[in-house]
Each structure stands twice: as C-alpha cells, then as structure tokens.
N, C-alpha and C positions, 0 to 999 in steps of 0.2 A: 708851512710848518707841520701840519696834520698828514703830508705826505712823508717828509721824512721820520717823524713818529713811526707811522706805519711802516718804513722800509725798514728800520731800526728794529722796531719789534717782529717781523717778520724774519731779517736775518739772525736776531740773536736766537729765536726758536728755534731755527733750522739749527743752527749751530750746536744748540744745547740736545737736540733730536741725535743728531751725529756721531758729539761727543759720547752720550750717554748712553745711549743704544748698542749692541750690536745686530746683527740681520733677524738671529730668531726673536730679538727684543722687541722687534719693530713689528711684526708678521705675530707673535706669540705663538710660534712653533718650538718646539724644543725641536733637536734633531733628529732624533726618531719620530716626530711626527713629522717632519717635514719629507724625510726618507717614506717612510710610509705610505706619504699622500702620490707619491711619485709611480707611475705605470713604469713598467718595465723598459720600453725605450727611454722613458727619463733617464731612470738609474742608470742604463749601460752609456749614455752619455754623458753623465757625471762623472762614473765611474772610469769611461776613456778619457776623458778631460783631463782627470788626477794624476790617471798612470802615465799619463806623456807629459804633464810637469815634470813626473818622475825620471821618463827617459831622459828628455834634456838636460835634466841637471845630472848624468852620469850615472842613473841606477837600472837595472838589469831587472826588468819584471818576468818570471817564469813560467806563466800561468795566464791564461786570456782574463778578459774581464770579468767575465760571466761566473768564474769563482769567486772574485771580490762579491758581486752583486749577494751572490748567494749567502756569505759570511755575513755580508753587512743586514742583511734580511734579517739570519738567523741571529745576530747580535742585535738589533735595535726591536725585535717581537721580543724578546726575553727582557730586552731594558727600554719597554714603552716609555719610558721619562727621559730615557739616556739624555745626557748634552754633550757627551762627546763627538765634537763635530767628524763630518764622514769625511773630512781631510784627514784629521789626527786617526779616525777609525781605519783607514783602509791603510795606513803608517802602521799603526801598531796590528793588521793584521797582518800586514807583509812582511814584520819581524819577528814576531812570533812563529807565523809558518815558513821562515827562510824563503818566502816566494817573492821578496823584493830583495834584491842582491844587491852591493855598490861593485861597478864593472870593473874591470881589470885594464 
C-alpha cells in the first residue's frame, strides 16, 4: 500500500511541476537572463536552431545569424527582465527589420 502512496504522490507532483511550470519557471531564469548566461557559441546555436525552424516551414532569412545574435544581445541588455522568449524575440526581430521574409 505505502508503494503505491508513494508512486501516486510522486506522479501527481511531477504532473502538477509540468502543468504549472513553464522552462524559465522551473530554472528561475527570465529570458534575458537565460540569453545572457549563454557564451557566444551557445547563442549562435540557438540562434541557427530558430532560423532553420524558420527555413523549413517556408520563410527566407536574409541575414546570417550573427545579426540576430547581436539584436537579441542589444535587446535583452536593455530589457534585463525581459520574458519575451528568444523564439518570439528573433520573430519579432525578423519583422520588424524585413530580414525574415515568407518565400515565394
């Protein structure tokens, strides 16, 4: 009995951890500090990571990564608290400066 107790309460935690969390909730990073904590190959790996979601789903990046990198720098040192995550971040840079196109 005292085993499934414990399996019982062990899964309903994890579950309530899952539901209730998202990533920086669990880490207590906002996203600029998660961005932050990251060396340079970090970043440019995140950052290629994104843009080739992007390619595959049909959109036209004009600009290497290393401008993204640089944007998100200069955006997340000016909004050290920021939470807008560097998925939504590097979207809304790529709209704003026309350097994420949808292809033809």
């Amino acid at each position: 009995m005292s085993r499934k107790l414990y399996v019982f309460i062990v899964t309903s935690l994890l579950i309530f951890i899952l539901a209730a969390c998202n990533k920086n909730e669990l880490n207590g990073n906002s996203s600029a500090e998660h961005w932050n904590s990251l060396d340079r190959n970090q970043k440019h790996i995140q950052v290629a990571t994104e843009l080739e979601e992007l390619r595959s789903s049909g959109f036209t990046i004009i600009v290497e990564e290393y401008y993204f990198i640089d944007q998100l720098d200069a955006y997340y040192n000016d909004n050290p608290s920021g939470n807008l995550s560097i998925h939504k971040a590097i979207r809304k840079i790529g709209n704003s400066t026309g350097t994420i196109q949808v292809s033809n």
